[in-house]
N, C-alpha and C positions, 0 to 999 in steps of 0.2 A: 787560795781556795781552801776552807776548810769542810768538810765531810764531817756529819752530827749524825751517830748512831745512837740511840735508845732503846733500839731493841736486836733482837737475834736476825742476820741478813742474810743465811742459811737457809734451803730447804728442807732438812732434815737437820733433826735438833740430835746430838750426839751427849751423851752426858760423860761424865770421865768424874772421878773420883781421888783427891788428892788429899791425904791423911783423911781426915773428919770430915772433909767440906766436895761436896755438889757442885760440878763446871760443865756449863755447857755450851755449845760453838757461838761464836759473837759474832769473831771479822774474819773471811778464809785466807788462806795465805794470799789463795790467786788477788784477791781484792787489795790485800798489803804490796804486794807486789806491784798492782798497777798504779796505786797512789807514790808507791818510792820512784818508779819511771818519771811519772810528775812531777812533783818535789825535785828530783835530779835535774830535769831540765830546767827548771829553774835556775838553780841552782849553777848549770854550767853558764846558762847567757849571763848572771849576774856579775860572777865572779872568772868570767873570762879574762886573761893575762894578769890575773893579781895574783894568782899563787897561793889561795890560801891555808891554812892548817884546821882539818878537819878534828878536833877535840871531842873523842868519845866517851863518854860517862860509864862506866862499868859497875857494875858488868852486864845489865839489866839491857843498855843498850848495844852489845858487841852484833848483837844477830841483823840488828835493824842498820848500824853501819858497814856490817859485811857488803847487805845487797846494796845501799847505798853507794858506798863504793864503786863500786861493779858497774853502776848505773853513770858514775862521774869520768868525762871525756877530760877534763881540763889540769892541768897541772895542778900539783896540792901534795901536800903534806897530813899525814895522820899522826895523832897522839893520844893519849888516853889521859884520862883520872877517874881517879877510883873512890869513891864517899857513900855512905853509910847512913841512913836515916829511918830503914824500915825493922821492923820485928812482927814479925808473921802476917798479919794483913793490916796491922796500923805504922802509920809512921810515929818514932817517938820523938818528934821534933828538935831531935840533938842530932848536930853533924858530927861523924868522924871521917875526917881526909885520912884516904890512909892511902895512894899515893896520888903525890902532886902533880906538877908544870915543870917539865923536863926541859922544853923551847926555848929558847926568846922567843917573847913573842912581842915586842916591841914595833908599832909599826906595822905589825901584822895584820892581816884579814883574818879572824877567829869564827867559825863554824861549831859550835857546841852543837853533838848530837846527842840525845836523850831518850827516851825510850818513853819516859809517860810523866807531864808534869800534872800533880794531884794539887800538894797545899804551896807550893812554888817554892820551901823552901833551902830545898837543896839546889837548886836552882840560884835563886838568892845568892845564896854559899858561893857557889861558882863563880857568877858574873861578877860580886864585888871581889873577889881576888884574879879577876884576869883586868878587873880595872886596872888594880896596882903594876898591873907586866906595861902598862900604855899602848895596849892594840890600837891598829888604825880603827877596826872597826870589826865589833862582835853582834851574830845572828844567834838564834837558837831556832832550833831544826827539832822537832820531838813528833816520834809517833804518835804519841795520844793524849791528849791534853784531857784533863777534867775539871772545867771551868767553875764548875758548883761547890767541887771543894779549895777552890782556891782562897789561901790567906796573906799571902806573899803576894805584892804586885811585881809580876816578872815580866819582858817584853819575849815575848815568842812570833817569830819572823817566819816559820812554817808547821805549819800545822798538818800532821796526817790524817787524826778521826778527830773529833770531839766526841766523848763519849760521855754516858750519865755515870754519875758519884758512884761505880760497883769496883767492886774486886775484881782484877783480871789476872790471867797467868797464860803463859807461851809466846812462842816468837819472841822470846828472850825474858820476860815475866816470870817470876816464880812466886812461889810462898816457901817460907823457910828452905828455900833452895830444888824443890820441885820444880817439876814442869817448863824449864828453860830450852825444854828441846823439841816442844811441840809447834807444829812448824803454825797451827792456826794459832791465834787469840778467842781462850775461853773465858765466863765471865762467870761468878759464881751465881747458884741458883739454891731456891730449897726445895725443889721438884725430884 
């Protein structure tokens, strides 16, 4: 099931101000929350007795795999990578891995969590180097896809919003390192 936001689903429009730049409420937390309960059930019936290793993208997505987490009944393993693609509100379409795949993951059930896939291709990045480990079989799980700016064909297996082409920041989002600890998702405005 995927969820298409376009506009603010708020009834009171909050504004918040980060360096230079106008944010105002998008997604509430309560609403993030009930879509990760979702996604999590999923998630446990699929991958019930397989075990598998939940792979966090950092660090944009640690807040959205915390609750995830929380929400998973089923045995599993967590890991992280860390890569580098954004500079203030554009991507500069160069990866830096700057830490790897610690597992085997050979054989594996692979769960890549993500936090927001824009031009896919950090993403990209990812998936052809967890080819080379020979998983049994890799999902990607991302809070918020945004389909319009996508250039990268990437396979994404849950989806939490679809949102339109904007800038967002919180619930683990930032801009130059802001706003990672607001607990809603705001999206910039010039209002």
């Amino acid at each position: 099931m995927t969820i298409y936001l376009d506009a603010q689903i708020t009834a009171q429009m909050a504004i918040i101000k980060v360096y230079d730049r106008l944010f105002t409420d998008f997604i509430s937390s309560t609403i993030i929350h009930n879509r990760i309960q979702e996604i999590a059930l999923e998630l446990n019936e699929r991958y019930n007795a397989q075990r598998p290793i939940f792979l966090t993208v950092l660090n944009g997505a640690f807040i959205f795999a915390a609750d995830l987490m929380r929400e998973i009944t089923i045995e599993c393993e967590l890991s992280f990578v860390k890569i580098a693609s954004y500079s203030g509100t554009k991507s500069t379409e160069t990866i830096k891995q700057l830490i790897g795949f610690n597992e085997n993951m050979e054989n594996r059930h692979i769960i890549v969590i993500e936090d927001i896939i824009d031009t896919g291709l950090s993403m990209k990045h990812i998936l052809e180097q967890l080819e080379q480990l020979k998983p049994a079989s890799v999902a990607v799980v991302t809070l918020l896809l945004k389909k319009e700016a996508l250039k990268h064909h990437v396979q994404v297996d849950y989806v939490g919003f679809e949102i339109a082409n904007k800038f967002v920041l919180g619930y683990g989002l930032d801009f130059d390192g802001l706003g990672r600890n607001l607990p809603d998702i705001y999206a910039e405005t010039t209002k």
